[in-house]
C-alpha positions, 0 to 999 in steps of 0.5 A: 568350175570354181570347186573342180578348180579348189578340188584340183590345187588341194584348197580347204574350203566350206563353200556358201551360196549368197542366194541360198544365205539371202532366202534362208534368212542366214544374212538377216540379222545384217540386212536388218543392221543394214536397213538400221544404218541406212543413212549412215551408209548412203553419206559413205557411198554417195560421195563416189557416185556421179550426180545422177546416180546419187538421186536414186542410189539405195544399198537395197535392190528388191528382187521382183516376186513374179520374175525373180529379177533384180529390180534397180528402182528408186527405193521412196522409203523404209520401215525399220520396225517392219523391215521392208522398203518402199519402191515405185513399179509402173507408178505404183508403190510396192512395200516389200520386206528386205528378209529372206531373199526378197532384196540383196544389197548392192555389191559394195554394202553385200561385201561388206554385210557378207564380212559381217555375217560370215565373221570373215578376218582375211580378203585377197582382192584385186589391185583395182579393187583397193577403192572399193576395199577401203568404201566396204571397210567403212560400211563395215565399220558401220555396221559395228564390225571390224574390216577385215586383214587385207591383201591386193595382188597385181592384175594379169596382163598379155604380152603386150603388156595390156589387162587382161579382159574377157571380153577381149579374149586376150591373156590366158585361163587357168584351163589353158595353162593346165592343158600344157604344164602339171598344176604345180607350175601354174602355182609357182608362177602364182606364186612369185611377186604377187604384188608384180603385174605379171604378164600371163600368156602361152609362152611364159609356160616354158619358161615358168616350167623350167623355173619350177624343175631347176627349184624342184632338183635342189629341194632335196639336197638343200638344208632346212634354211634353203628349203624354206627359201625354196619355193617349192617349200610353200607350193608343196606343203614343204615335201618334194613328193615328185623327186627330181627330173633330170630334164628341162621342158625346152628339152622335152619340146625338141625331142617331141619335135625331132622325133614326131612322136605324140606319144609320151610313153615313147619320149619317156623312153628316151629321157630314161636311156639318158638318165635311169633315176627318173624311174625314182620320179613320180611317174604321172607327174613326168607323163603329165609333163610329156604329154603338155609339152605334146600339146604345146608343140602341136598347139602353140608352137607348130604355128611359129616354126620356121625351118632354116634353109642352110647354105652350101657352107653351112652345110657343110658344117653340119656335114663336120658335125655329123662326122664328129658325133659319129666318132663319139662313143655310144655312151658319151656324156652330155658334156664331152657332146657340148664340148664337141660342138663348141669345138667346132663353133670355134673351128668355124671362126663363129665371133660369137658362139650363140651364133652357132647355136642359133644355127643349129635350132633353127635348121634343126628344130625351127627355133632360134633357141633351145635347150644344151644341144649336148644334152639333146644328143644324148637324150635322142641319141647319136644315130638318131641326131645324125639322121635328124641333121640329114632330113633338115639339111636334106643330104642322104649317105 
């Protein structure tokens, strides 16, 4: 999972194998530098352990000849001039040589012992992990060797503003999040603030998305100093290969919502009659969108839609907005369509015309928020919006 996972964000990697390293012999040099700094190194971890811990603490653990378990055992002695340990197993002493793979180190020294043996020069780590950063670095030192560059990112939480845990089940994976949005998404919302507690869970997917197109529509036409500041720079390896896309994924939601179409083919149809020049847009990038934005409407947002019942004086409103729009001719743009609806906010005496808006996705789409109803219009179509507007206030010709 973690190579498909590198393979599919284009990582440069040589990927290692600890329990292929350890029975190989490649660690031993460091095992044996280990076994040399053995008191050294139980004065450094000792101090953070709880007393009884600290009884029978070794940075050694013996892996069992017969089971290939790891054995956590109190380790009686060591041999430097044979390499091996001496444990206690049902009150028999078992010596035990530490090459080859016949012991590992407890995580906080093989952290260290792995920067050493692979020369490593930068870690990426977790916040909750500085202790255990700065306990390694000086294992590491001990061992004769530089610590390496360091980086800490904040942790993940949910919406509730909780850490994210397996075991709990809360947040949201890497998988999730590529079944609804392109993998470019998921890297621009990486990208931002790494050193924030972010909150990671389905509905920040909108949000995140429409970010990443509003940088991804500047990109091209902005000089070489605003790239640089433009996320998609670092992301994309400083090439716009996807062209711009003249449309939000709030937007794409509506149209899957209003048209009940699952198809992506279908709704890339629509977003062409608005806008021609997406045919100079990557073509898989838009079907992936479509289709991820499919899957969220089904899977996520389906649960949360609440269709507004409108009153008699509310439909009668819309009834005006069908009359206004039918008026209009076929090949309006999306602005003279926003205009109109504003027009009619402020015929209706809304006090704030968010109010009207809020009407008109809630009745129409289930939502209390949208996209520019103009730019839905226009996208759907006129004929299209007005026999939408029919079925939800449930009024025929």
């Amino acid at each position: 999972m973690l190579q498909e996972f590198l393979d599919k964000f284009g990582f440069k990697y040589s990927f290692k194998s600890a329990t292929e390293l350890y029975k190989s012999g490649f660690f031993n040099d460091q095992l044996i530098k280990v076994l040399n700094s053995y008191d050294q190194i139980k004065k450094i971890i000792l101090p953070t352990l709880g007393e009884e811990r600290k009884k029978t603490y070794s940075p050694f653990l013996p892996i069992c000849p017969e089971t290939g378990h790891v054995l956590e055992v109190e380790i009686i002695s060591i041999n430097t001039e044979k390499n091996t340990i001496v444990y206690l197993q049902n009150n028999k002493e078992i010596e035990q040589s530490i090459l080859d793979g016949n012991c590992k180190l407890q995580w906080k020294v093989d952290w260290a012992m792995r920067w050493c043996a692979l020369d490593i020069d930068y870690e990426m780590y977790g916040k909750d992990l500085i202790p255990t950063f700065q306990l390694s670095s000086k294992v590491c030192r001990a061992l004769g060797h530089q610590p390496p560059e360091n980086y800490f990112y904040e942790l993940f939480l949910d919406q509730n503003g909780e850490k994210i845990s397996k075991s709990k089940g809360n947040g949201l994976s890497i998988e999730e999040w590529l079944s609804y949005a392109p993998k470019e998404t998921l890297s621009y919302f990486m990208y931002q603030n790494p050193r924030r507690a972010k909150k990671l869970f389905l509905d920040v997917i909108p949000k995140s998305v429409d970010e990443f197109l509003s940088h991804l529509n500047k990109f091209n036409d902005q000089n070489d100093d605003e790239k640089i500041e433009n996320p998609v720079w670092h992301i994309m390896n400083s090439q716009n290969y996807i062209g711009s896309i003249p449309i939000s994924f709030n937007l794409i939601l509506n149209l899957v919502s209003a048209s009940g179409k699952n198809d992506p083919e279908f709704i890339l149809d629509f977003i062409k009659k608005y806008d021609g020049a997406i045919i100079n847009s990557d073509h898989n990038f838009m079907l992936e969108l479509i289709t991820g934005a499919i899957s969220f409407e089904e899977n996520v947002n389906a649960d949360k839609i609440q269709y507004k019942v409108p009153n008699e004086e509310e439909k009668n409103i819309f009834l005006d907005l069908i009359n206004r729009i039918d008026l209009l001719p076929d090949n309006v743009d999306a602005e003279t369509i926003q205009t109109e609806i504003y027009q009619i906010g402020k015929d209706y005496k809304f006090d704030n015309l968010r109010d009207w808006f809020k009407l008109i996705y809630q009745v129409l789409f289930g939502k209390s928020d949208g996209p520019r109803f103009g730019t839905f219009i226009a996208i759907y179509g006129i004929k299209e919006t007005i026999q939408l507007i029919r079925e939800r206030i449930k009024v025929s010709k």
